[in-house]
C-alpha positions as a printed Julia matrix, in Angstrom:
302×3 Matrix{Float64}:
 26.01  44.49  -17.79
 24.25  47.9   -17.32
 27.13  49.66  -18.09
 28.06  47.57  -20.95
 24.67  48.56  -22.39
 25.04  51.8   -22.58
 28.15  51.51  -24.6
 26.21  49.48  -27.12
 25.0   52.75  -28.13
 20.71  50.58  -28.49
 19.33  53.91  -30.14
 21.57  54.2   -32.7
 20.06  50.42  -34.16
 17.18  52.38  -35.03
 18.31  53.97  -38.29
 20.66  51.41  -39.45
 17.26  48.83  -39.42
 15.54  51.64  -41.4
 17.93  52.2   -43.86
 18.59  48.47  -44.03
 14.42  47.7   -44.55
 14.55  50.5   -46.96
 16.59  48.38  -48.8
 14.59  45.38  -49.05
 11.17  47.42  -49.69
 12.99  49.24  -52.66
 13.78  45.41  -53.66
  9.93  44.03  -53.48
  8.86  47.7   -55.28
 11.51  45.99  -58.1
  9.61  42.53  -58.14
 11.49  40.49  -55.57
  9.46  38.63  -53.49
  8.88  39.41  -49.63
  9.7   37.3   -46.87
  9.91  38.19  -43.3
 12.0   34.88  -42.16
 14.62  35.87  -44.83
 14.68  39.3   -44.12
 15.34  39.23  -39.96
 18.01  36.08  -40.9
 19.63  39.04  -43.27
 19.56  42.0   -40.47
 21.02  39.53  -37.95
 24.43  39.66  -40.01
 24.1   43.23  -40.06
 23.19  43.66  -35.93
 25.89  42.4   -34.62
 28.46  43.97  -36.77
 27.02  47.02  -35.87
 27.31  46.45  -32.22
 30.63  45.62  -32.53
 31.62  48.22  -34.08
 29.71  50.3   -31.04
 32.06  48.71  -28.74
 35.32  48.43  -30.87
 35.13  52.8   -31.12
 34.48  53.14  -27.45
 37.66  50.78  -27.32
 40.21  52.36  -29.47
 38.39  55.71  -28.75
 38.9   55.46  -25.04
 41.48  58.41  -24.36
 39.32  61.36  -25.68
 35.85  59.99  -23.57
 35.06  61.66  -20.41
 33.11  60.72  -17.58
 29.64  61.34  -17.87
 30.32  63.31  -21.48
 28.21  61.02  -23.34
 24.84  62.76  -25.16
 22.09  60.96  -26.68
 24.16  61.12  -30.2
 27.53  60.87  -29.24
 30.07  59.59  -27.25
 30.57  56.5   -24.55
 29.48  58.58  -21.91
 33.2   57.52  -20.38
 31.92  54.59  -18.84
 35.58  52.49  -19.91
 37.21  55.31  -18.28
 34.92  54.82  -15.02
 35.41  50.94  -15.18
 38.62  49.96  -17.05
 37.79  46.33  -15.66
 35.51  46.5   -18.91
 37.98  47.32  -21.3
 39.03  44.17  -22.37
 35.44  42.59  -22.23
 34.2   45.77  -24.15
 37.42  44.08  -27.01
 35.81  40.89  -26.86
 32.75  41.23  -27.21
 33.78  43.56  -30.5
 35.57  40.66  -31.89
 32.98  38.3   -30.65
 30.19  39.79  -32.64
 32.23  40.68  -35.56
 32.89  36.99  -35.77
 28.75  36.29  -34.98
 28.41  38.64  -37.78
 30.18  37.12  -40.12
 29.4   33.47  -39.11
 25.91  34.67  -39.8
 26.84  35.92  -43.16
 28.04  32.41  -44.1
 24.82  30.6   -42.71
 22.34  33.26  -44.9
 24.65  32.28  -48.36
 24.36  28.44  -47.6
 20.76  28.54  -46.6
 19.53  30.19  -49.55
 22.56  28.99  -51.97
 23.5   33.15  -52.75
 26.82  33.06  -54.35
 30.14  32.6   -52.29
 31.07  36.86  -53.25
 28.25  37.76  -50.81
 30.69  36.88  -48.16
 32.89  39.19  -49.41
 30.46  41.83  -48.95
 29.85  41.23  -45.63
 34.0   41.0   -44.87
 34.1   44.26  -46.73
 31.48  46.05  -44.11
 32.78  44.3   -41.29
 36.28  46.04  -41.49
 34.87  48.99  -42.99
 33.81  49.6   -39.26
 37.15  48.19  -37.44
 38.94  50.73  -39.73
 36.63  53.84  -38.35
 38.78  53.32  -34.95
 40.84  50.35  -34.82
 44.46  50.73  -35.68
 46.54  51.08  -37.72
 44.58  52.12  -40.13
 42.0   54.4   -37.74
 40.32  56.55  -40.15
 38.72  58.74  -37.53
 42.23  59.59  -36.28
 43.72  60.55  -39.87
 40.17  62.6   -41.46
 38.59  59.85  -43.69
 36.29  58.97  -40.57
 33.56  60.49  -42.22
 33.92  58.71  -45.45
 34.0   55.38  -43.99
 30.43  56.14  -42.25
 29.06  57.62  -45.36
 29.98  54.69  -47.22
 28.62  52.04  -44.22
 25.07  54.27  -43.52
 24.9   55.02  -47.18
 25.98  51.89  -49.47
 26.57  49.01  -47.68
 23.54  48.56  -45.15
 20.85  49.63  -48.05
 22.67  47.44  -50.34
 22.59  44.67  -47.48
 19.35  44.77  -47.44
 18.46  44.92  -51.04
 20.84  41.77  -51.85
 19.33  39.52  -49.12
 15.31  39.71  -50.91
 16.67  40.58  -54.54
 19.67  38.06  -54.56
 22.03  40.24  -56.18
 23.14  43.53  -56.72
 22.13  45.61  -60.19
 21.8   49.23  -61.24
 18.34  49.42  -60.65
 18.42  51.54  -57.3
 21.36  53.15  -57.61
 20.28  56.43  -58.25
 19.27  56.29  -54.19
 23.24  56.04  -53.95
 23.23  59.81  -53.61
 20.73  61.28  -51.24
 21.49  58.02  -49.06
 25.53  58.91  -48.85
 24.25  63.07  -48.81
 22.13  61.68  -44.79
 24.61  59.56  -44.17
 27.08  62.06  -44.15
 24.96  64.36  -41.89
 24.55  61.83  -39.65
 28.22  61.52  -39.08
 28.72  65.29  -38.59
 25.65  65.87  -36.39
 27.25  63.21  -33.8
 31.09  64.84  -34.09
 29.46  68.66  -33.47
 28.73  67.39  -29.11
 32.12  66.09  -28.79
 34.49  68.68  -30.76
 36.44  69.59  -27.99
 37.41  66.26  -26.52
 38.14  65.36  -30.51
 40.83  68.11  -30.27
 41.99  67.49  -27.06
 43.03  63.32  -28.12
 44.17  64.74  -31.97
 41.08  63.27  -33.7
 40.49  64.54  -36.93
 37.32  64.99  -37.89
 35.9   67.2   -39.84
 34.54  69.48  -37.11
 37.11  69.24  -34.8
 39.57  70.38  -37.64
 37.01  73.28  -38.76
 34.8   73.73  -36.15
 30.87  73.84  -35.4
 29.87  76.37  -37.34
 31.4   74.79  -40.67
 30.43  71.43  -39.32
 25.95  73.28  -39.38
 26.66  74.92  -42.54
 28.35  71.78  -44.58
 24.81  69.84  -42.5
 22.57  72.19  -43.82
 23.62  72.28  -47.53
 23.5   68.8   -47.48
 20.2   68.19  -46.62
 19.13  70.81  -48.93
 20.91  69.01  -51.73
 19.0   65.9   -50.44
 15.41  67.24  -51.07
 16.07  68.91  -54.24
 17.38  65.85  -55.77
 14.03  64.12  -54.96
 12.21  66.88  -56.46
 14.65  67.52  -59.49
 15.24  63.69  -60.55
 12.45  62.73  -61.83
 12.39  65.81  -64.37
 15.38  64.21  -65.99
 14.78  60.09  -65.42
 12.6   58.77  -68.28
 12.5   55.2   -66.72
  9.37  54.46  -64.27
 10.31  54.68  -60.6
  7.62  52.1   -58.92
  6.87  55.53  -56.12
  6.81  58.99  -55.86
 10.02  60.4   -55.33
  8.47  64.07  -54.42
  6.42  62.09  -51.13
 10.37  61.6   -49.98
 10.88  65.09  -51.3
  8.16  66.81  -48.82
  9.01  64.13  -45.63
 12.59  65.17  -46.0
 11.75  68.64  -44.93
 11.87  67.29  -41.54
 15.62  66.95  -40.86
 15.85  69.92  -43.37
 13.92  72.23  -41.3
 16.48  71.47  -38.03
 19.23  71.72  -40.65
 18.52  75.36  -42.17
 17.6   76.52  -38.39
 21.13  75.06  -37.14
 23.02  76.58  -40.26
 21.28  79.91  -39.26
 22.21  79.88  -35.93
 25.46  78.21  -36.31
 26.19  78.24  -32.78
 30.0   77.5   -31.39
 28.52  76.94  -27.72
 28.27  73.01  -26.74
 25.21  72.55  -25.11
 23.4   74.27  -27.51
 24.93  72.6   -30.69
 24.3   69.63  -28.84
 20.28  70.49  -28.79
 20.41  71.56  -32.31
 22.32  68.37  -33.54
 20.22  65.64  -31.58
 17.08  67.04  -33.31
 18.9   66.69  -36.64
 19.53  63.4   -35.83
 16.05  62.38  -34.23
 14.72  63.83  -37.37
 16.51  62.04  -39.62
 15.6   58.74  -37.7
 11.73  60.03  -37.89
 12.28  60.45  -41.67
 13.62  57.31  -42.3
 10.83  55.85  -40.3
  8.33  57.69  -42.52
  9.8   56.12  -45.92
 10.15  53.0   -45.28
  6.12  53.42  -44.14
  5.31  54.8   -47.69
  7.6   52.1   -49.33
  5.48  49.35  -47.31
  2.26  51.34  -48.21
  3.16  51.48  -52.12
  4.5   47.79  -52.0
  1.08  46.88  -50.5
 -0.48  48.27  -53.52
């Protein structure tokens, strides 16, 4: 059960739950109404399909782990290759929670009558992150790995969390859309940069193990500078009121920016320290994300 743990990947909950309570804090800034019982019934369809995915890509990912090459960020730490006897649990328990998840899904839209297309939704994330790994499709194996996150971290969990307070989905945050996909997709490359030469070895195709670790710190660090100018540049050109201060984001996003612009200087090709350099990008961003959804609570307290 220990080792089973520590393919459920626990640390990487953190962000997802901020991103997803982001969500619903952007929807009570709107008008919706808070409720704590609603919202923790809403995250548990989002939990375990999280999870599952966790233990579906150590799974299907199994041939480029190695023992004991797990980091903080990355990786299985090659505990199916250690204990194969867990393989096919580690497949159950994917399926297991993918069905929990979705079961869950079905239970939130009866409870609180939502209409029958939220199920869809929650389908529609659920093999978003089978395809990441799982065959045939595998988008990690053919490039579009990447993409798939972005569009999981960035649309789907936000929206998740917006639709279970608002009770739909409408325009009115969409403009988050784009710094939420721009740290979504850093995420994604901060956790390839560890494992780029056990990527190549199995034929993965991700970004940086196609172009390597220095394009993998530059492409971060432009990112995240595009990220906090678009906090500070959109509301010169939005004439519609924004219920909070998009420049507060602006100045707590030089956080992950700061390891960003030090990592694309550096833009070291040397494991261990890439590794350093892209766990702090990644602790940052989870200290960020933290930070917002504080000021959201603090302005929707107001």
């Amino acid at each position: 059960m220990i080792k089973l743990v520590r393919v459920a990947r626990l640390q990487f909950l953190i962000v997802s739950l901020a991103i997803f309570v982001f969500g619903d804090l952007w929807a009570v800034l709107l008008g919706a109404k808070f409720s704590a019982i609603r919202l923790f019934f809403g995250y548990l369809v989002i939990l375990p399909a999280q999870l599952s995915v966790h233990f579906s890509n150590d799974y299907f990912d199994v041939t480029s782990d190695k023992p004991d090459g797990g980091t903080l960020i990355s990786g299985g730490g090659g505990v199916l290759i250690e204990h194969p006897e867990l393989r096919k649990p580690a497949l159950w328990i994917a399926i297991t929670l993918t069905l929990v998840s979705i079961g869950v899904g079905i239970a939130f839209m009866w409870t609180y009558s939502y209409p029958f297309w939220m199920i869809g939704f929650v389908l529609l994330g659920n093999l978003a992150g089978w395809s990441y790994s799982a065959p045939p499709i595998s988008l990690s194996q053919r490039g579009w790995g990447e993409l798939c996150y972005t569009f999981i971290s960035g649309l789907l969990i936000p929206g998740m969390g917006y639709l279970v307070t608002r009770g739909a989905l409408d325009l009115n945050g969409v403009f988050f859309a784009i710094p939420l996909t721009l740290y979504g997709l850093v995420s994604i490359l901060s956790v390839e940069i560890p494992d780029m030469e056990d990527d190549r070895v199995s034929s993965k195709k991700t970004w940086v193990a196609q172009k390597g670790r220095k394009f993998g710190f530059t492409l971060i660090g432009w990112l995240l500078l595009a990220a906090t100018t678009y906090f500070f540049i959109f509301p010169i050109f939005n004439k519609h009121h924004i219920p909070l201060d998009l420049r507060v984001l602006g100045f707590l996003s030089f956080l992950p920016l700061g390891a960003g612009i030090f990592g694309m200087v550096k833009r070291t090709n040397t494991r261990e320290p890439a590794t350093r350099i892209a766990t702090w990008i990644v602790i940052l961003l989870a200290v960020f994300s933290i930070l917002v959804d504080s000021y959201l609570l603090w302005m929707a307290g107001h």
